[in-house]
C-alpha positions as CSV (number, residue, x, y, z in Angstrom):
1,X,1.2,-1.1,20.6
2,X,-0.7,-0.5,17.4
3,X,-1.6,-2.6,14.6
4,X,-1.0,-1.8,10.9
5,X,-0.3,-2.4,7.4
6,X,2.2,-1.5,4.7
7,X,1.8,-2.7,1.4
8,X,4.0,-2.5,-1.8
9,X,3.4,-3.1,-5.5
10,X,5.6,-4.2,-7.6
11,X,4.4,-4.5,-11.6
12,X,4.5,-8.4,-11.4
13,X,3.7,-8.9,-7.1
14,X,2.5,-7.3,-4.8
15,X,2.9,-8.3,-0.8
16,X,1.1,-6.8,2.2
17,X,2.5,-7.2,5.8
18,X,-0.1,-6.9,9.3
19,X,2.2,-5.7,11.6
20,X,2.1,-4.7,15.6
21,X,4.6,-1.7,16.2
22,X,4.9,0.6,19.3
23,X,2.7,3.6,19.0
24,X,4.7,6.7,18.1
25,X,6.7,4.6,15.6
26,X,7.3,6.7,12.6
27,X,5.7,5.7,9.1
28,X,9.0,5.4,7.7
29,X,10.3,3.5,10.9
30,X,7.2,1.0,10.3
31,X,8.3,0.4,6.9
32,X,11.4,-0.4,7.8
33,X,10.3,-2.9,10.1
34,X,8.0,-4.4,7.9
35,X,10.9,-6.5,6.1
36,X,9.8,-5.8,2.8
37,X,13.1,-4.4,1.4
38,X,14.4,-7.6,1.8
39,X,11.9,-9.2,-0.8
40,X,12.4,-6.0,-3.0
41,X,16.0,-5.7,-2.7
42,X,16.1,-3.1,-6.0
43,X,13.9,-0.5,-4.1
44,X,15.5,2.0,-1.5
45,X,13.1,2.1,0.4
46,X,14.4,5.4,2.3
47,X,13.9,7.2,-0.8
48,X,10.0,5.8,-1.9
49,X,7.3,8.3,-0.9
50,X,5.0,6.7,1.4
51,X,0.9,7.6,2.0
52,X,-2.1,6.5,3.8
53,X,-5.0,4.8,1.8
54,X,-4.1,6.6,-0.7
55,X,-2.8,10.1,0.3
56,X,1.0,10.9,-0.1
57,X,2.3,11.9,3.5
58,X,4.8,14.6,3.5
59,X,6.7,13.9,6.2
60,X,7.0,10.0,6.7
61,X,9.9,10.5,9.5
62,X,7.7,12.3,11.6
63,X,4.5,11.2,11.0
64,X,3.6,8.8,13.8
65,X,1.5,5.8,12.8
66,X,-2.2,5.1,14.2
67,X,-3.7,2.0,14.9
68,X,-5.3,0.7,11.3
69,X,-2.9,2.5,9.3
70,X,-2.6,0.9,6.1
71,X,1.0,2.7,5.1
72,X,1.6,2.2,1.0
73,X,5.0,2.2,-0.8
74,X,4.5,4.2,-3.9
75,X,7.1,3.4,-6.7
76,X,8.8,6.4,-8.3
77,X,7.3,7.7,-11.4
78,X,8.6,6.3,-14.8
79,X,7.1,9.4,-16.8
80,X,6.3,12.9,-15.7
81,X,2.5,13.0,-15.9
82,X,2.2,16.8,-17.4
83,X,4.8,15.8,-19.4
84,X,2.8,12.9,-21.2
85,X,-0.1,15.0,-21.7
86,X,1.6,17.9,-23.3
87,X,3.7,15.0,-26.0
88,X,0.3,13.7,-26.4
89,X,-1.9,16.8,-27.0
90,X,1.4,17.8,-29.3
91,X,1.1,14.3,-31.4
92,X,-2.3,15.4,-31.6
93,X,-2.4,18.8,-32.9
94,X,0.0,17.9,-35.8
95,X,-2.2,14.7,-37.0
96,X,-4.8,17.6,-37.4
97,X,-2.5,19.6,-39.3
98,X,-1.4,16.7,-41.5
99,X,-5.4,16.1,-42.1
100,X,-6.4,19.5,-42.6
């Protein structure tokens, strides 16, 4: 048995569950487990990439846990991030030109 945390952060809550699974538990598994798709009903959690302080893990089904795993729930993205910046550095460009 190993003991772990998985967290999630919702824009208005967050909640983080200590939990004690078997070792060799998947991270995905874990998550499951955890409960917290019952407090967060609107998130598919099967579909949510998962990490480890802070670094995506790309294969959450295989990926066994370790003991003081603290497994996050990332949301899904609302924006592409390259896709921000190149609007933004666009917005820019034509202020200048307006200016110039």
């Amino acid at each position: 048995m190993v003991e772990i945390e998985v967290v999630y952060a919702a824009e208005n809550r967050q909640v983080l569950r200590v939990l004690v699974v078997p070792s060799g538990t998947s991270l995905r598994a874990a998550v499951q487990a955890s409960g917290i798709a019952a407090q967060f009903p609107e998130v598919v959690l099967a579909e949510c990439p998962l990490g480890i302080f802070g670094k995506v893990v790309a294969d959450p089904e295989i990926r066994a846990v370790q003991a003081g795993d603290r497994i996050e729930i990332y949301r899904p993205l609302l924006a592409d991030p390259k896709e921000v910046r190149r609007l933004r550095a666009a917005k820019a460009a034509l202020a200048r030109q307006q200016n110039s």
